[in-house]
C-alpha positions as CSV (number, residue, x, y, z in Angstrom):
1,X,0.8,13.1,-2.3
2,X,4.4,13.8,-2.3
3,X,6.7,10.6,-3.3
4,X,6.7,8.4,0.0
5,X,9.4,6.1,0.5
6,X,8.1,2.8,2.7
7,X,10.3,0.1,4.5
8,X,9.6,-3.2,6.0
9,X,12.0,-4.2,8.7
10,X,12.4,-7.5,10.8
11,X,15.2,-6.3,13.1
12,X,15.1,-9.9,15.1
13,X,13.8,-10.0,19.0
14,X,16.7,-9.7,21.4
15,X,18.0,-12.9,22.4
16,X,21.4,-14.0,24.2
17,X,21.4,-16.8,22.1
18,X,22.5,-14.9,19.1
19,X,26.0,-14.0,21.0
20,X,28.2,-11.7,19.1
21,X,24.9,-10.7,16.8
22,X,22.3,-10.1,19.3
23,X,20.6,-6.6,19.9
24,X,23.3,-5.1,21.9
25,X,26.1,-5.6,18.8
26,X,23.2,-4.5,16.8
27,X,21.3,-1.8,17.6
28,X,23.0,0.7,16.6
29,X,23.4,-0.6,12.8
30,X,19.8,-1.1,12.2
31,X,19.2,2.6,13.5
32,X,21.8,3.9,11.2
33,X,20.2,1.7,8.4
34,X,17.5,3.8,8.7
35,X,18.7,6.8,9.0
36,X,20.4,6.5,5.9
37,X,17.8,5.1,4.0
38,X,15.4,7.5,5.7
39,X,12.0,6.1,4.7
40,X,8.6,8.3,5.8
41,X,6.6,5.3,7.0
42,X,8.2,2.1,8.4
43,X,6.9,-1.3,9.5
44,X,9.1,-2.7,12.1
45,X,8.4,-6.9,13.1
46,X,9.9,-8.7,16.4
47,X,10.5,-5.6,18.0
48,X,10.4,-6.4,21.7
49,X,9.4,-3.4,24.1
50,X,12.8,-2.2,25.0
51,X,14.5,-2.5,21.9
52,X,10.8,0.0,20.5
53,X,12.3,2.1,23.0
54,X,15.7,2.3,22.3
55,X,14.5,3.0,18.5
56,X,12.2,5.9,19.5
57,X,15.9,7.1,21.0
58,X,18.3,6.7,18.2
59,X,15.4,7.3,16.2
60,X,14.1,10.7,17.2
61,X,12.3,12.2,14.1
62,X,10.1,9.3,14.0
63,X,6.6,8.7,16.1
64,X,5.6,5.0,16.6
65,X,2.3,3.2,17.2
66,X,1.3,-0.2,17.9
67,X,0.5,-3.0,21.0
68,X,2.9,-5.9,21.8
69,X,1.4,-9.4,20.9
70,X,1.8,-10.6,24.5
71,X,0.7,-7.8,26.8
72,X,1.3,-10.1,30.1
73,X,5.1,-10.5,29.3
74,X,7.1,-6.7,29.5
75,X,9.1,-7.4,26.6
76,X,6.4,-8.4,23.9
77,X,7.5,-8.1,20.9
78,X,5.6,-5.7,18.5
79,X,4.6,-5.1,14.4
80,X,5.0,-1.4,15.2
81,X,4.7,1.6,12.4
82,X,6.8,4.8,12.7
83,X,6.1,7.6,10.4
84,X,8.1,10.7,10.4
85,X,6.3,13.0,12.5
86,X,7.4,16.1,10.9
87,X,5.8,15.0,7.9
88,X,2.2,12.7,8.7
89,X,-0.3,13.0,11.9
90,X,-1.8,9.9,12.7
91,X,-5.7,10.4,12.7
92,X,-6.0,6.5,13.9
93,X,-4.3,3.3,15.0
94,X,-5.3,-0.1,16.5
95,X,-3.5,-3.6,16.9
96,X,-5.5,-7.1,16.6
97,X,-4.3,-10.4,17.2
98,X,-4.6,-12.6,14.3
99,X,-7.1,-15.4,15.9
100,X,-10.8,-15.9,16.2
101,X,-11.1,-13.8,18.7
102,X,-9.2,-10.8,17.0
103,X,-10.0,-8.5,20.1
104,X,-9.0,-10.8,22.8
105,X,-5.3,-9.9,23.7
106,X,-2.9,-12.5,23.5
107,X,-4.9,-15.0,21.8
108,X,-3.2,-17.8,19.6
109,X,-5.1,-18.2,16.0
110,X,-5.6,-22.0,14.4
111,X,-2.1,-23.9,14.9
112,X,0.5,-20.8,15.2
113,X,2.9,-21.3,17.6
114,X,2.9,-17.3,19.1
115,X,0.1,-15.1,19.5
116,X,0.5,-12.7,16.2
117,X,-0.9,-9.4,15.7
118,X,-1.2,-6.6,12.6
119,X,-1.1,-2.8,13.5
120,X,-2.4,-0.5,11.0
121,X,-2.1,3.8,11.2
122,X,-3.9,6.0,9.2
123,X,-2.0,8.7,7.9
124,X,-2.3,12.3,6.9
125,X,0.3,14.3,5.0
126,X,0.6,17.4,7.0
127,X,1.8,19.2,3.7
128,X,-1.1,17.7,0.8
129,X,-3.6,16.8,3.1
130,X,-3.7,12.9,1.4
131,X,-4.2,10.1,3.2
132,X,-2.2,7.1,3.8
133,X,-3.5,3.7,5.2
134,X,-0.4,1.3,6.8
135,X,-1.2,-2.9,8.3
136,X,1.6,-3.5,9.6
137,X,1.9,-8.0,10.5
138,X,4.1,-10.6,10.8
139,X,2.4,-13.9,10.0
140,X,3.4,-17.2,11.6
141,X,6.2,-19.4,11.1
142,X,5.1,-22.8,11.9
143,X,1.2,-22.6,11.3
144,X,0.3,-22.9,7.5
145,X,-3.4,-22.4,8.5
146,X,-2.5,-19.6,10.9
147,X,-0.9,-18.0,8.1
148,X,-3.9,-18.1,5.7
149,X,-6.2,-17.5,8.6
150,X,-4.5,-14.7,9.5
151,X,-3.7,-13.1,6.2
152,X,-7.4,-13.0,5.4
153,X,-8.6,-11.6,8.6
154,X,-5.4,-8.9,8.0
155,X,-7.2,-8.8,4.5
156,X,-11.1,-8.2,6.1
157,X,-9.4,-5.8,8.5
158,X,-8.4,-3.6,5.8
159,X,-10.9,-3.6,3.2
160,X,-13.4,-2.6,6.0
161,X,-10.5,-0.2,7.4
162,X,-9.8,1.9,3.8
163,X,-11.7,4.8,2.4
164,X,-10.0,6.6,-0.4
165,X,-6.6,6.6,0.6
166,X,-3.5,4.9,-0.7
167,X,-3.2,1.7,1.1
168,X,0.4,-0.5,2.1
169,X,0.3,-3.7,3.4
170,X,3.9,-4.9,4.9
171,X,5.3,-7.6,7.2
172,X,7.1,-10.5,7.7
173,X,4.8,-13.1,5.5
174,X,7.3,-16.3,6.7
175,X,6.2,-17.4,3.0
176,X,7.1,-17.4,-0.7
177,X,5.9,-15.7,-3.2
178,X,3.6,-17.9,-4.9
179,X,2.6,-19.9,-1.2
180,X,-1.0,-19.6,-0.3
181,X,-0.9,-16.5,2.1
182,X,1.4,-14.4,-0.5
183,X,-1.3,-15.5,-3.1
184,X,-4.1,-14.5,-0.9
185,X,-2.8,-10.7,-0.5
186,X,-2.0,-11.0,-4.0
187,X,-5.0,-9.3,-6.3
188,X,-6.9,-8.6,-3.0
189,X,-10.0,-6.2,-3.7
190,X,-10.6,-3.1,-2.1
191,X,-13.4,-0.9,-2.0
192,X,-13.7,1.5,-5.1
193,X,-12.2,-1.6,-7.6
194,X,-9.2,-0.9,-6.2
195,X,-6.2,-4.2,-5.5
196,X,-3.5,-4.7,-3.8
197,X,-0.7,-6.0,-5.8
198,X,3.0,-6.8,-4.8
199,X,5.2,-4.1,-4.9
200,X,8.0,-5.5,-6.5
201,X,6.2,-6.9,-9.3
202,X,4.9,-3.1,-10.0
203,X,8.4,-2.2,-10.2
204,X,10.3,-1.1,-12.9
205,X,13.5,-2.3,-11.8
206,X,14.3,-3.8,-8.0
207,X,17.4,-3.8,-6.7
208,X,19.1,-6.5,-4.2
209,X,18.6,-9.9,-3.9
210,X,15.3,-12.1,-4.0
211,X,16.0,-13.5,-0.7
212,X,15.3,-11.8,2.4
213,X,16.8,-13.5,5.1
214,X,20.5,-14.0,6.6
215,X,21.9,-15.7,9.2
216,X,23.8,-12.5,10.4
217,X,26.7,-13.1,8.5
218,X,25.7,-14.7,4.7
219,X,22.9,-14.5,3.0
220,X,20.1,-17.8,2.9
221,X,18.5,-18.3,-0.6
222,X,15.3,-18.5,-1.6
223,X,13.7,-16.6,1.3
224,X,12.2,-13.7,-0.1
225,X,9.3,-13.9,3.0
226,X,9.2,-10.3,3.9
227,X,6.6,-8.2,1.4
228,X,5.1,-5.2,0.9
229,X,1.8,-4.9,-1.0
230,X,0.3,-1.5,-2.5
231,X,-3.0,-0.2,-3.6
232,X,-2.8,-0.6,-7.2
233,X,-3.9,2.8,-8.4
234,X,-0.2,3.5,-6.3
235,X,3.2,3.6,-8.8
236,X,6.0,2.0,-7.6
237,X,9.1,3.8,-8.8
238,X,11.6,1.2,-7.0
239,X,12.2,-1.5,-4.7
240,X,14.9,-2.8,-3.3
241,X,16.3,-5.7,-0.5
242,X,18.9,-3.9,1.4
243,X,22.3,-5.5,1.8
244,X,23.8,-2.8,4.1
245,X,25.9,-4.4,7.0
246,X,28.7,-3.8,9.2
247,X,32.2,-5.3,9.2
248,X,30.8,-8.0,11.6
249,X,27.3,-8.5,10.4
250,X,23.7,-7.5,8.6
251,X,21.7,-5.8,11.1
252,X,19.3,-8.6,10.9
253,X,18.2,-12.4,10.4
254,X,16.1,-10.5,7.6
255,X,16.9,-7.6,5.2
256,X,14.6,-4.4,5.3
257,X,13.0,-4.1,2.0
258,X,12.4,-0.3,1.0
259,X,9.9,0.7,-1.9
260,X,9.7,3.8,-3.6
261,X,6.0,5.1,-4.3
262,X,3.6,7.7,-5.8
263,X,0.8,7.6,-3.8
């Protein structure tokens, strides 16, 4: 396969509550962030229904798949993928909430707060004919359990999922490196011998800070919580936390975190 650039992006649900920094002052910035970093596959967290659509606008070159966590409410919010259409077909796609009843929409796992969900695509260069297997997930912010739970059903999910193809693994973790779910995805098998293994410790340089959130305007330390995990037979030539932002603000609460790969 070709090089293939991947990004993970929380672009923050649209809330009036953020005021001067909610979606409408900020749609347009995360758009043109990536545009200009123009990544081939991108996971996309807290992305309600309308603001999915106003992407797939401003957005146009891009197809995107995936199911909103909450399908009763019309503004769910979803862990969509988009891939550039002129470039992959998508031979399958499915979204699961994480819970013991994976299947059962809207279900809330363990002691999470939100019903969460992972969507994965399976990919097909149209040029090369390799595959490419994306989960897509945003783990839960108040649950500890819900976020081991559901990182090891995310985990089940994909080793059952993945055939011979290159696998990525993204999302908003809402931990740590070194915090039990980033330690479960950490080393994870997959079939063939394979791992997965955090990107940007298979890096030979990273660019940006280790933190990955903001509060719109500054950066807040020591929350590098937003990941991206690769099959380790996969080369990462770069990774980066991107610091691009307006004269106002970042796009987002959290940076998009773009890695460089050789599938």
């Amino acid at each position: 396969m070709k090089p293939v650039r991947m990004m993970s992006f929380n672009v923050r649900y649209d809330t009036a509550k953020d005021g001067v920094h909610n979606w409408a002052h900020r749609r347009r910035l995360v758009a043109d962030t990536v545009t200009y970093h123009d990544p081939d596959v991108v996971g996309v967290q807290e992305a309600m229904t309308h603001q999915l659509r106003e992407l797939e606008t401003m957005l146009p070159g891009y197809e995107w798949v995936g199911d909103a966590r909450d399908t009763v409410a019309t503004s769910g919010e979803h862990t969509a993928v988009g891939y550039r259409r002129d470039r992959f077909t998508a031979e399958g796609t499915d979204t699961f909430w994480l819970s013991p009843t994976p299947e059962e929409a809207n279900s809330v796992g363990w002691d999470a707060r939100h019903p969460r969900v992972a969507t994965w695509a399976r990919l097909r260069d149209r040029a090369t004919g390799d595959g490419l297997l994306l989960m897509n997930t945003h783990l839960d912010h108040r649950g500890e359990r819900a976020r081991i739970e559901g990182i090891r059903l995310v985990l089940e999910r994909l080793a059952a999922l993945v055939e011979d193809e290159a696998v990525v693994l993204s999302g908003d973790f809402n931990c740590v490196v070194g915090e039990p779910a980033h330690g479960a995805a950490s080393g994870s098998p997959l079939p063939g011998g394979r791992r997965l293994r955090d990107s940007r410790r298979l890096a030979p340089h990273c660019h940006g800070p280790t933190t990955t959130r903001t509060d719109f305007e500054t950066l807040v330390p020591d929350m590098g919580i937003d990941h991206v995990f690769v099959s380790d037979d996969t080369e990462v030539t770069g990774w980066s936390a991107v610091t691009d932002r307006d004269d106002a603000h970042y796009a987002s609460d959290h940076l998009p975190v773009v890695v460089d790969c050789e599938c």
